[in-house]
mmCIF file as Biopython writes it, N, C-alpha, C and O atoms, coordinates in Angstrom:
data_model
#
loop_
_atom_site.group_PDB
_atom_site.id
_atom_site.type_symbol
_atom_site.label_atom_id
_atom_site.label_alt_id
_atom_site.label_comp_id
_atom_site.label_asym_id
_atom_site.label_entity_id
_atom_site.label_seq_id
_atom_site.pdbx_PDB_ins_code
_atom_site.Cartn_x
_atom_site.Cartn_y
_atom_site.Cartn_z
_atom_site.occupancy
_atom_site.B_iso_or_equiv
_atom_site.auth_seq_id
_atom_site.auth_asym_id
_atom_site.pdbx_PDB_model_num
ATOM 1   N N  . UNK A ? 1  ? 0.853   -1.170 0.000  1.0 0.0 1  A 1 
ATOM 2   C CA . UNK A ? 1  ? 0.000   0.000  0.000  1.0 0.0 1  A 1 
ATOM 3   C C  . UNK A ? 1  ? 0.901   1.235  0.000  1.0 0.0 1  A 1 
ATOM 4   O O  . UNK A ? 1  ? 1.880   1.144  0.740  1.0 0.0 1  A 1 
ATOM 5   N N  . UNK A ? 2  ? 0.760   2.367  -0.682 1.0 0.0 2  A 1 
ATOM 6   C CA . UNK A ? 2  ? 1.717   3.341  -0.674 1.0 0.0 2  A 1 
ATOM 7   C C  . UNK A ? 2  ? 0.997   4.179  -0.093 1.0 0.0 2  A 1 
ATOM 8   O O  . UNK A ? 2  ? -0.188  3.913  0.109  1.0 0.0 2  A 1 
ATOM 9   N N  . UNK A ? 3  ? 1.558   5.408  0.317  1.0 0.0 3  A 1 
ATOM 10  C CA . UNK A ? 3  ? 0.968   7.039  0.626  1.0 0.0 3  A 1 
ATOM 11  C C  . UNK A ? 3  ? -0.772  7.407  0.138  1.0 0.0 3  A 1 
ATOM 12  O O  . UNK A ? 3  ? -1.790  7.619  0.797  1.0 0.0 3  A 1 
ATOM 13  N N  . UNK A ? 4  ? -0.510  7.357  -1.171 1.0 0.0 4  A 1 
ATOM 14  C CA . UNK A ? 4  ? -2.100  7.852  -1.907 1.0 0.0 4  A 1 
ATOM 15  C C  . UNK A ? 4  ? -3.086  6.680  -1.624 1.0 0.0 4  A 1 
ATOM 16  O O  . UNK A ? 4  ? -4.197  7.205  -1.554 1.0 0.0 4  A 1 
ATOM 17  N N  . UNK A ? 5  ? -3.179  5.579  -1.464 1.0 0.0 5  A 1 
ATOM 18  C CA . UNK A ? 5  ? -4.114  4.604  -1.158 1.0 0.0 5  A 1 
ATOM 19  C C  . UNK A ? 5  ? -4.429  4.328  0.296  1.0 0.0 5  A 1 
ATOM 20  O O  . UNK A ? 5  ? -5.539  3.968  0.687  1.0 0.0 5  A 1 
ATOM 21  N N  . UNK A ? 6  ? -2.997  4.592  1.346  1.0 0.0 6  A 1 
ATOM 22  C CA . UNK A ? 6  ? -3.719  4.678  2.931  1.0 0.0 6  A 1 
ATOM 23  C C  . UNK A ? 6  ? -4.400  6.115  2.868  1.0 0.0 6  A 1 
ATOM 24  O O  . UNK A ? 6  ? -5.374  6.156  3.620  1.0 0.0 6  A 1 
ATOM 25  N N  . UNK A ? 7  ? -4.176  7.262  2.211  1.0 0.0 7  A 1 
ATOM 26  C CA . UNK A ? 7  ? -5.120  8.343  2.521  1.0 0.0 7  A 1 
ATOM 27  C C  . UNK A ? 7  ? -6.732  7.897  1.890  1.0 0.0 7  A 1 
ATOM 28  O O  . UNK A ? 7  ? -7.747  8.255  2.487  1.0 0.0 7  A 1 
ATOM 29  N N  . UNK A ? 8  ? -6.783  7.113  0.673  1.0 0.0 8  A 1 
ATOM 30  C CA . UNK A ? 8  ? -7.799  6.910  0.307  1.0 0.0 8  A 1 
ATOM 31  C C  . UNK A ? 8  ? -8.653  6.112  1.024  1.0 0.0 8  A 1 
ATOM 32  O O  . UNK A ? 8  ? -9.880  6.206  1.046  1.0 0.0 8  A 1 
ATOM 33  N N  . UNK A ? 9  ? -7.794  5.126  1.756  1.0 0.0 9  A 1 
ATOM 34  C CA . UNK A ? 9  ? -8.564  4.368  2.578  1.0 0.0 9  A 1 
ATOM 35  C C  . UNK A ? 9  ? -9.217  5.096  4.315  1.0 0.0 9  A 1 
ATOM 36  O O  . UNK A ? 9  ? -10.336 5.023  4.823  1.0 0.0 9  A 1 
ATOM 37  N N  . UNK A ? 10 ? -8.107  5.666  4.739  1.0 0.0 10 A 1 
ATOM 38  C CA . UNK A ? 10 ? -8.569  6.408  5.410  1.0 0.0 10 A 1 
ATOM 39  C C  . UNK A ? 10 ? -9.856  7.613  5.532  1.0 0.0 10 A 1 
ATOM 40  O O  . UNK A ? 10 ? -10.345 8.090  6.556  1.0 0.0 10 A 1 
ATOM 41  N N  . UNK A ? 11 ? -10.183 7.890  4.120  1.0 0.0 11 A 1 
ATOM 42  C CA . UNK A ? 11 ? -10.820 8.780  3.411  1.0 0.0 11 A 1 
ATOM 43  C C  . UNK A ? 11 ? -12.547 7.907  3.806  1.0 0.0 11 A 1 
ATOM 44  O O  . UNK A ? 11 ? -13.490 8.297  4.494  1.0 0.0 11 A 1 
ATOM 45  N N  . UNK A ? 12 ? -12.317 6.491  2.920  1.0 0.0 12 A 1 
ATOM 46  C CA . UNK A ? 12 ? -13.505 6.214  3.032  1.0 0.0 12 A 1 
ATOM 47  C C  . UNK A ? 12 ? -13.886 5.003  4.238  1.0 0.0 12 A 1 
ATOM 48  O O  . UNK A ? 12 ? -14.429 3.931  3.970  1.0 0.0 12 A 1 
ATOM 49  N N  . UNK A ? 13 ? -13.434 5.482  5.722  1.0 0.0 13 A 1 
ATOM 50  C CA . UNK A ? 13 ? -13.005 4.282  6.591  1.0 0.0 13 A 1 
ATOM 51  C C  . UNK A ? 13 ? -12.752 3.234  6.862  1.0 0.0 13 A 1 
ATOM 52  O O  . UNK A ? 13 ? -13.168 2.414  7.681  1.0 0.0 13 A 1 
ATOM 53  N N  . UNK A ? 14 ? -11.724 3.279  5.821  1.0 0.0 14 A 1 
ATOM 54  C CA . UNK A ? 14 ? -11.708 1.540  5.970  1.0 0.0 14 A 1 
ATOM 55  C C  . UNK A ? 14 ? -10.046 1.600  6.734  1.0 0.0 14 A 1 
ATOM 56  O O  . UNK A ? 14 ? -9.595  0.527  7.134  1.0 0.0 14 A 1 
ATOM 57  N N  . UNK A ? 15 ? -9.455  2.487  6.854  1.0 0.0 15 A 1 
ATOM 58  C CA . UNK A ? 15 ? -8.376  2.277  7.643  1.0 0.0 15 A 1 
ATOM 59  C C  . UNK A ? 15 ? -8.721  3.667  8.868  1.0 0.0 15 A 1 
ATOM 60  O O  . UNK A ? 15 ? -9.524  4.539  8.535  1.0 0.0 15 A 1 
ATOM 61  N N  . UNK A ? 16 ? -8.038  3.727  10.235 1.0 0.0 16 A 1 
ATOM 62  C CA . UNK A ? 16 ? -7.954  4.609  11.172 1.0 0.0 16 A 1 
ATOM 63  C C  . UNK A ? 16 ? -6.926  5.334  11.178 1.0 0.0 16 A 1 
ATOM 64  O O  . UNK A ? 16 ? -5.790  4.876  11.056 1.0 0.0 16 A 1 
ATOM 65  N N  . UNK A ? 17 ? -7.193  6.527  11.316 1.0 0.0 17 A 1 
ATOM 66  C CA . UNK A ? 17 ? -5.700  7.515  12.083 1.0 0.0 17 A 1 
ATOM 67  C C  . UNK A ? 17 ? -5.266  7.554  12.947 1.0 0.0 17 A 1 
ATOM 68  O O  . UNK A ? 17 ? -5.653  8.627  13.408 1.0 0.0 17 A 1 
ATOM 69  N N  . UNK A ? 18 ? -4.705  7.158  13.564 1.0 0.0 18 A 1 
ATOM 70  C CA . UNK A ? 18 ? -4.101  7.527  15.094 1.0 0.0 18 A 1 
ATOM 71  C C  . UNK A ? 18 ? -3.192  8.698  15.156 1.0 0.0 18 A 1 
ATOM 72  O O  . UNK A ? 18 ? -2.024  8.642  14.769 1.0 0.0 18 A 1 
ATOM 73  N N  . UNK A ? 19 ? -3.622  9.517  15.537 1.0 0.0 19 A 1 
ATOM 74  C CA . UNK A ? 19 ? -2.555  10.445 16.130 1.0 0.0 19 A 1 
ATOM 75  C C  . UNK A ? 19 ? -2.300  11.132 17.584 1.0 0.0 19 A 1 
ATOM 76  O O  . UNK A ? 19 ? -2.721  12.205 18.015 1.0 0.0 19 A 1 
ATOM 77  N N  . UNK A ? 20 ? -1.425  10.103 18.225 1.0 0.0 20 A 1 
ATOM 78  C CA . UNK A ? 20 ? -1.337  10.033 19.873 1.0 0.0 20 A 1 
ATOM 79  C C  . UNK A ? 20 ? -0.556  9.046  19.030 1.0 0.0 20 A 1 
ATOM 80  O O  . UNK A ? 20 ? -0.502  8.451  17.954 1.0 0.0 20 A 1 
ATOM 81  N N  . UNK A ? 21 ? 0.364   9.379  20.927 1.0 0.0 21 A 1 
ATOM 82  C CA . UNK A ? 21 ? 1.683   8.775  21.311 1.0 0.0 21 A 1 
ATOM 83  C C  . UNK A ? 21 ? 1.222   7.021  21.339 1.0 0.0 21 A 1 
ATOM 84  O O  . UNK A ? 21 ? 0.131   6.688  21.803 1.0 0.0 21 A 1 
ATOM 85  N N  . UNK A ? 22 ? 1.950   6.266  20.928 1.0 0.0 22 A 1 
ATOM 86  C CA . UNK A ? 22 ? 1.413   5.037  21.093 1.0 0.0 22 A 1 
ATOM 87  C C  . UNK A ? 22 ? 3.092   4.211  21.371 1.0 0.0 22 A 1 
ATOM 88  O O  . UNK A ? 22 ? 4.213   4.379  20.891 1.0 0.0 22 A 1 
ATOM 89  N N  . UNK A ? 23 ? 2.646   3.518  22.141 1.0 0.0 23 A 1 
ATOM 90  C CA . UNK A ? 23 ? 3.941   2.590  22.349 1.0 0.0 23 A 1 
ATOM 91  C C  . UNK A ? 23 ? 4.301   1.339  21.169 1.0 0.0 23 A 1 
ATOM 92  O O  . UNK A ? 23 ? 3.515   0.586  20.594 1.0 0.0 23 A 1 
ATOM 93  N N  . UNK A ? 24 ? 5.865   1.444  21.054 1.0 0.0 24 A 1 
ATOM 94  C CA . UNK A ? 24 ? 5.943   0.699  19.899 1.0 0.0 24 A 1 
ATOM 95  C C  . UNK A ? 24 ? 7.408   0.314  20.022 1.0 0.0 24 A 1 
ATOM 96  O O  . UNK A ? 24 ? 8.338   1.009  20.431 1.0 0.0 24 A 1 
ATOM 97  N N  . UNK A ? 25 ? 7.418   -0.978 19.570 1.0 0.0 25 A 1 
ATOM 98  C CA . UNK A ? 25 ? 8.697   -2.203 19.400 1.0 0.0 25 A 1 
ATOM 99  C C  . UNK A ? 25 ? 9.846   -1.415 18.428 1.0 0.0 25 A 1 
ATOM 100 O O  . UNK A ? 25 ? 9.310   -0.703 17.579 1.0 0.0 25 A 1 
ATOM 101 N N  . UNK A ? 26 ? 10.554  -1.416 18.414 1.0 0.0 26 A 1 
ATOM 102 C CA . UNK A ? 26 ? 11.516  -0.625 17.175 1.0 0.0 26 A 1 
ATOM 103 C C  . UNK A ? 26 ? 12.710  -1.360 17.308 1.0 0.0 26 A 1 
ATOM 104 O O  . UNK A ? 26 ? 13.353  -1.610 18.327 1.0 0.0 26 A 1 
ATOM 105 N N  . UNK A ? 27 ? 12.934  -1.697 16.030 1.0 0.0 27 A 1 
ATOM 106 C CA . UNK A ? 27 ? 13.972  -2.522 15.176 1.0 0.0 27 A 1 
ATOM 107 C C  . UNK A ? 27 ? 15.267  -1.245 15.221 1.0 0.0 27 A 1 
ATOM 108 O O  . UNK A ? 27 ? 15.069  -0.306 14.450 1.0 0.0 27 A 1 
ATOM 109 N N  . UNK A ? 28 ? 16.074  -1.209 15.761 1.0 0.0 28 A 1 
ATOM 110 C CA . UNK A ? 28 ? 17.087  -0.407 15.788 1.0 0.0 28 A 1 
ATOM 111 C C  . UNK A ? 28 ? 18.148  -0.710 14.504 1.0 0.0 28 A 1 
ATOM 112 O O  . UNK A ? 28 ? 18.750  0.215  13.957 1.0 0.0 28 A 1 
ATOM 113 N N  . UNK A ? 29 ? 18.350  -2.570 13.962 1.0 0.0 29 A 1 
ATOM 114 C CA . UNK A ? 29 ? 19.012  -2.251 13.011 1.0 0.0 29 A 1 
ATOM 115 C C  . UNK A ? 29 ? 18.508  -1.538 11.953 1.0 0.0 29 A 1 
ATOM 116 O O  . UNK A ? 29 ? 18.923  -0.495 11.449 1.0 0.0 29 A 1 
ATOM 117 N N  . UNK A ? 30 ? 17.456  -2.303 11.646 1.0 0.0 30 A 1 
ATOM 118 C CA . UNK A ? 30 ? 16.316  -1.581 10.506 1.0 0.0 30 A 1 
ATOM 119 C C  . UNK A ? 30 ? 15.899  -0.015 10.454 1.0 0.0 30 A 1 
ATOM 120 O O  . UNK A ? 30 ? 15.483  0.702  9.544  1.0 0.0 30 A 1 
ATOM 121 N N  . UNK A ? 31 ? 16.223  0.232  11.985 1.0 0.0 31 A 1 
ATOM 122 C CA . UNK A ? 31 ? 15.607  1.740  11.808 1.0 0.0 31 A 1 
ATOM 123 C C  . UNK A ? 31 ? 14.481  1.587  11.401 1.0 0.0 31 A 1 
ATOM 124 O O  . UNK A ? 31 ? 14.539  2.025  10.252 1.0 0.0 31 A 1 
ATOM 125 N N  . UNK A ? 32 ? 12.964  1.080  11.672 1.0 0.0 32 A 1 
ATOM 126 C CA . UNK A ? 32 ? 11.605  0.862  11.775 1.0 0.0 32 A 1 
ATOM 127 C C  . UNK A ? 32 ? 11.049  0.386  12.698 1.0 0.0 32 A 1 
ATOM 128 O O  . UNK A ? 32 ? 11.530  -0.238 13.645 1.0 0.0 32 A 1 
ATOM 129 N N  . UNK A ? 33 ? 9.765   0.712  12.427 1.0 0.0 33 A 1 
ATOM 130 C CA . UNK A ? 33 ? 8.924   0.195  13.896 1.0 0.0 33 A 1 
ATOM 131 C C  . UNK A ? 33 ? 8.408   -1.567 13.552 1.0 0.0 33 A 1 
ATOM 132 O O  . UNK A ? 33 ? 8.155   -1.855 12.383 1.0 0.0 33 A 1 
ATOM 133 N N  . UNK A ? 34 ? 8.293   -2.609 14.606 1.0 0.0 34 A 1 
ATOM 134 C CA . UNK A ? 34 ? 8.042   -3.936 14.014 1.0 0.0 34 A 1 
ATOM 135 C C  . UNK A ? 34 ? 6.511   -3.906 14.599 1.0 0.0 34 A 1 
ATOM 136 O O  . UNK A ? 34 ? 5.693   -4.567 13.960 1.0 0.0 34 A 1 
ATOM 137 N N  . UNK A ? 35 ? 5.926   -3.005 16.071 1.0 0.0 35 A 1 
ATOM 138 C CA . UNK A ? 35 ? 4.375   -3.432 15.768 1.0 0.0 35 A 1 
ATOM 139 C C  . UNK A ? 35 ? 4.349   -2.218 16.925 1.0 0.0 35 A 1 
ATOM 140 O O  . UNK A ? 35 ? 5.413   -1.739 17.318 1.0 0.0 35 A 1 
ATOM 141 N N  . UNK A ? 36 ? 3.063   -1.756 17.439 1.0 0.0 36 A 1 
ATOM 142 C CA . UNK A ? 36 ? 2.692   -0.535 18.471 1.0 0.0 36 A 1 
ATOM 143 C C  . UNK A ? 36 ? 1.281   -1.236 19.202 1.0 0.0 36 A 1 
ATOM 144 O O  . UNK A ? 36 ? 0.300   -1.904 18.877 1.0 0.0 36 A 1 
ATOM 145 N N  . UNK A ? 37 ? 1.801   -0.696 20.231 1.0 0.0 37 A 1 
ATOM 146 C CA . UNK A ? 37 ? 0.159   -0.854 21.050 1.0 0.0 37 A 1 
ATOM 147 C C  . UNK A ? 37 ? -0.877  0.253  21.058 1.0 0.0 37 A 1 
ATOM 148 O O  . UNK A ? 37 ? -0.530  1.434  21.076 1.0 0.0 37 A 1 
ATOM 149 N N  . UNK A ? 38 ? -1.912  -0.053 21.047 1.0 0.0 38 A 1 
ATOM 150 C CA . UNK A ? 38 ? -2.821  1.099  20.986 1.0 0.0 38 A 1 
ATOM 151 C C  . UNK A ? 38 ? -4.172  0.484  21.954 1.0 0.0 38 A 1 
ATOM 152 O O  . UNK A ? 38 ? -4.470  -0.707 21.859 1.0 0.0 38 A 1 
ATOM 153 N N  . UNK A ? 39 ? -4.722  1.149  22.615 1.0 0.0 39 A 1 
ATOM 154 C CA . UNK A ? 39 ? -6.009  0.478  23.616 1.0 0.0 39 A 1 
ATOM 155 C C  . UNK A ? 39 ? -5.891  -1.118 23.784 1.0 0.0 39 A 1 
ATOM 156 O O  . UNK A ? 39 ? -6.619  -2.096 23.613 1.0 0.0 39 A 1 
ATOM 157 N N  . UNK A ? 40 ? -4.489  -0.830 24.243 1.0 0.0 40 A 1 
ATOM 158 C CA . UNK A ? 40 ? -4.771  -2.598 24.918 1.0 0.0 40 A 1 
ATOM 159 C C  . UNK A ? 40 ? -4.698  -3.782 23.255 1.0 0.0 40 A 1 
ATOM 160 O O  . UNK A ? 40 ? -5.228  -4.892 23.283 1.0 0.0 40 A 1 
ATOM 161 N N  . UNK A ? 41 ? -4.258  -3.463 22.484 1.0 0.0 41 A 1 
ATOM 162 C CA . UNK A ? 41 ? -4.160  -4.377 20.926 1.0 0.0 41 A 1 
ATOM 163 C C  . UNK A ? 41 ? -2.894  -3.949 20.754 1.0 0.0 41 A 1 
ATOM 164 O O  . UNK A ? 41 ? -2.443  -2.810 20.875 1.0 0.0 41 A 1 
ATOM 165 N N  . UNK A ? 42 ? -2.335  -5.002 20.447 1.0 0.0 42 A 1 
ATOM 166 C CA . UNK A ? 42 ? -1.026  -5.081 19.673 1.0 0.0 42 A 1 
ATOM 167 C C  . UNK A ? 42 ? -1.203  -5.173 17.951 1.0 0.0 42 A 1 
ATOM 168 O O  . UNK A ? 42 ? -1.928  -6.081 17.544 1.0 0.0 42 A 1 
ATOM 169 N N  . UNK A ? 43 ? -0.580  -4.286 16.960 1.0 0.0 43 A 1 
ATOM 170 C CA . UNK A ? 43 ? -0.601  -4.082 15.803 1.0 0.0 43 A 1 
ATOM 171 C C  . UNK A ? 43 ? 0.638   -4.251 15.102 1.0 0.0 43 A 1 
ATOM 172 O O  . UNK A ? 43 ? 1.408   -3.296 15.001 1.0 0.0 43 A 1 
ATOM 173 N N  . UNK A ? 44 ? 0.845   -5.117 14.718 1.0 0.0 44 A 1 
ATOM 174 C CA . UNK A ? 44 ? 1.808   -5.678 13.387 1.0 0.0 44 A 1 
ATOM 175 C C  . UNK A ? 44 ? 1.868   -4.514 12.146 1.0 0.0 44 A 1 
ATOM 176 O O  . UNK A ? 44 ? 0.909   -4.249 11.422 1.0 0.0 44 A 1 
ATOM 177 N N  . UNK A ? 45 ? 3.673   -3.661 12.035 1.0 0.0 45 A 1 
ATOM 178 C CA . UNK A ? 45 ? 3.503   -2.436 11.104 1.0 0.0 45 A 1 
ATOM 179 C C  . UNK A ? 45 ? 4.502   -3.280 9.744  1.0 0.0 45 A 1 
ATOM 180 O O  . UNK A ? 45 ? 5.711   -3.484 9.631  1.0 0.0 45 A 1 
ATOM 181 N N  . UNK A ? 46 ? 3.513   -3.552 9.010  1.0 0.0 46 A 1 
ATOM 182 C CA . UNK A ? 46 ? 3.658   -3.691 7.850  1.0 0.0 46 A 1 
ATOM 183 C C  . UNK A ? 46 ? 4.583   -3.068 7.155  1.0 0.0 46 A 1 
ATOM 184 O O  . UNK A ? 46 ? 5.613   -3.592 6.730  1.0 0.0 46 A 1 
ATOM 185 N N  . UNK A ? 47 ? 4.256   -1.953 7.018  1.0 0.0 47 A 1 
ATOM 186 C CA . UNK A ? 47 ? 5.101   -1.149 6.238  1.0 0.0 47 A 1 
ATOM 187 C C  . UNK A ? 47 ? 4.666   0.472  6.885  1.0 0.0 47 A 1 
ATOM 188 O O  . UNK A ? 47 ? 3.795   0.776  7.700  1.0 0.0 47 A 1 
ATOM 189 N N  . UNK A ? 48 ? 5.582   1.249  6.209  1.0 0.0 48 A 1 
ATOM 190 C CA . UNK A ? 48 ? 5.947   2.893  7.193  1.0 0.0 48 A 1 
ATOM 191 C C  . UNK A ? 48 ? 5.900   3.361  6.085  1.0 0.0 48 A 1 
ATOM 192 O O  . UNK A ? 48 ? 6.732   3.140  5.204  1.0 0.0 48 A 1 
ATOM 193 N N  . UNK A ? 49 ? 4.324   4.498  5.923  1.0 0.0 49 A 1 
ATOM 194 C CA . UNK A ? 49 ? 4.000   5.194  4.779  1.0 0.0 49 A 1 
ATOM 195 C C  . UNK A ? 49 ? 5.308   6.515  4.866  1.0 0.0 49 A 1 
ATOM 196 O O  . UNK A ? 49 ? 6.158   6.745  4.005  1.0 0.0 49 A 1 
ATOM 197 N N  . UNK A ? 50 ? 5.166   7.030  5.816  1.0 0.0 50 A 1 
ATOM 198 C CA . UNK A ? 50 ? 6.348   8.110  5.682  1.0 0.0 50 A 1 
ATOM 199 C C  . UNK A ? 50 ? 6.665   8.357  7.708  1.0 0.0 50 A 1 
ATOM 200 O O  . UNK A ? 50 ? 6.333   7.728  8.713  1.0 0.0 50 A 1 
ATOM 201 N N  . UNK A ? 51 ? 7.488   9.656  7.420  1.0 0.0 51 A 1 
ATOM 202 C CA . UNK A ? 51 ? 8.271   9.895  8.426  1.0 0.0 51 A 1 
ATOM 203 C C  . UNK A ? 51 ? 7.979   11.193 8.570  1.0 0.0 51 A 1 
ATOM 204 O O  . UNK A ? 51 ? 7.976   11.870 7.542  1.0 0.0 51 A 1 
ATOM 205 N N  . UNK A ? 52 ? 7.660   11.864 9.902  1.0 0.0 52 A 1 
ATOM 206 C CA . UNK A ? 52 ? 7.755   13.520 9.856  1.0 0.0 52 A 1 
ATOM 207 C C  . UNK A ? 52 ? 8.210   13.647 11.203 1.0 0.0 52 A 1 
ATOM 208 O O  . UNK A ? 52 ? 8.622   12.629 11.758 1.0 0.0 52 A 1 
ATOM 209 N N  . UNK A ? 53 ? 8.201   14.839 11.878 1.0 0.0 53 A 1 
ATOM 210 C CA . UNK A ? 53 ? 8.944   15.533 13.077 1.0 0.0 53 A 1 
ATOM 211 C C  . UNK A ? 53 ? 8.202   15.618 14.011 1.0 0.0 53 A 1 
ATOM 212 O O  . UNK A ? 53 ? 7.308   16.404 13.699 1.0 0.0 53 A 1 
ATOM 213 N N  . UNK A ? 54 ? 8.016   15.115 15.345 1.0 0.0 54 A 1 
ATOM 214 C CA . UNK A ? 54 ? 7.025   15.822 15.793 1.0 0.0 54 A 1 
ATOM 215 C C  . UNK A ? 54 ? 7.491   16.786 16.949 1.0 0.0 54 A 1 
ATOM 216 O O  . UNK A ? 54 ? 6.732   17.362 17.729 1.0 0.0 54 A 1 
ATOM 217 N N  . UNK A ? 55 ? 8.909   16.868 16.928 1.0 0.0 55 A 1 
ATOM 218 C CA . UNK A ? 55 ? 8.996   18.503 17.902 1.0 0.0 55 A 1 
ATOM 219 C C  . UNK A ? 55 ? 10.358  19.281 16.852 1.0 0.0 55 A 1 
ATOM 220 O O  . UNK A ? 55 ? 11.414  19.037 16.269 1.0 0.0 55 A 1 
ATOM 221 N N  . UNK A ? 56 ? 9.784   19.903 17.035 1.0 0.0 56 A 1 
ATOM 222 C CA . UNK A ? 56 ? 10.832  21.454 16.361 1.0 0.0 56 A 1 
ATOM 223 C C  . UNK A ? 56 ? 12.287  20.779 16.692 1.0 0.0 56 A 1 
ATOM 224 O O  . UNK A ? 56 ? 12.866  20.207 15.768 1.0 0.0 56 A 1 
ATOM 225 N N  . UNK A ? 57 ? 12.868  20.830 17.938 1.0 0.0 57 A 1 
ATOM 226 C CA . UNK A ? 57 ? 14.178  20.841 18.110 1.0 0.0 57 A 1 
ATOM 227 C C  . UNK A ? 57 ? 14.719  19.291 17.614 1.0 0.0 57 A 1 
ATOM 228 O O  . UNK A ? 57 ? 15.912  19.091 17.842 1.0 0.0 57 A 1 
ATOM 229 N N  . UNK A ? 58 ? 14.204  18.528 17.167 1.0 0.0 58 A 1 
ATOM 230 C CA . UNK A ? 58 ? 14.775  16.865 17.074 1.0 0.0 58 A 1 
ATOM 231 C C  . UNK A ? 58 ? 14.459  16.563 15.211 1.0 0.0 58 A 1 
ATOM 232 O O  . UNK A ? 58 ? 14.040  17.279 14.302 1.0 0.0 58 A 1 
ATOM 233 N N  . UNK A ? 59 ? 14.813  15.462 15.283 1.0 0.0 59 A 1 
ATOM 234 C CA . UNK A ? 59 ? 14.865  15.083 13.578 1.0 0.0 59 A 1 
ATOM 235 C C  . UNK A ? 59 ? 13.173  14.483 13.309 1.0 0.0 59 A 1 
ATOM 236 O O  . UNK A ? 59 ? 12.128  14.788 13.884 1.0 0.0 59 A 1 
ATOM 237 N N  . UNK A ? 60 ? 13.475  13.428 12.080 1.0 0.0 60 A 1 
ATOM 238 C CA . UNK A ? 60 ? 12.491  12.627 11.869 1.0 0.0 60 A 1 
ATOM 239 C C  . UNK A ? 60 ? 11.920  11.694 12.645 1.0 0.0 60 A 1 
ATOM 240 O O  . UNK A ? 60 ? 12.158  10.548 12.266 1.0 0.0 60 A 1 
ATOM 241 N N  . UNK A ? 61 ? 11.117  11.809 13.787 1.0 0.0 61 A 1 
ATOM 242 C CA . UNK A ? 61 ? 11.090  10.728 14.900 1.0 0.0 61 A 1 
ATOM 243 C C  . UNK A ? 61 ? 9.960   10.187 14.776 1.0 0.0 61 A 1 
ATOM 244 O O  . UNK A ? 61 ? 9.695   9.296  15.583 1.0 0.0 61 A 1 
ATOM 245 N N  . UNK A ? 62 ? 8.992   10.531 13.787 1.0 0.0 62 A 1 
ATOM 246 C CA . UNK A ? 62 ? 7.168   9.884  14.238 1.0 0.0 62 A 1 
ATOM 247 C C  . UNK A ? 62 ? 7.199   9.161  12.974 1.0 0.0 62 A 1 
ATOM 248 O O  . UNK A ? 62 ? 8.000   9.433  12.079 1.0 0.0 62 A 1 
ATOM 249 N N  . UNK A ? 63 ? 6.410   8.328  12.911 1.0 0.0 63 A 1 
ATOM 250 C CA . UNK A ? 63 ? 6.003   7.627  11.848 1.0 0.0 63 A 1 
ATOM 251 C C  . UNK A ? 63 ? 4.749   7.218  11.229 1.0 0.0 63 A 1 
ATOM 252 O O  . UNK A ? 63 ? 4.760   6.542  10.201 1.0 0.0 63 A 1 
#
């Protein structure tokens, strides 16, 4: 699934947004996340549509 098809899906609900802090497993060699918890469910991350910042002073840290 790339960028333009999770927005589309998101668009017509068939996928969710989360945006909140969520706890998550991270592959340090890979540099990716391998799954996050959210309300008590563990979620398997497939794949990482993109990367952005979420505080001014630090790099690319959210995903």
């Amino acid at each position: 699934m790339n960028a333009a098809e999770a927005l589309r899906s998101i668009r017509y609900d068939w996928l969710s947004y989360i945006q909140e802090k969520v706890r998550v497993d991270f592959d340090n060699a890979r540099q990716a996340p391998v799954h996050f918890t959210h309300r008590a469910r563990t979620h398997l991350v497939s794949d990482v549509l993109g990367r952005f910042r979420n505080r001014d002073d630090s790099g690319l840290n959210g995903f």
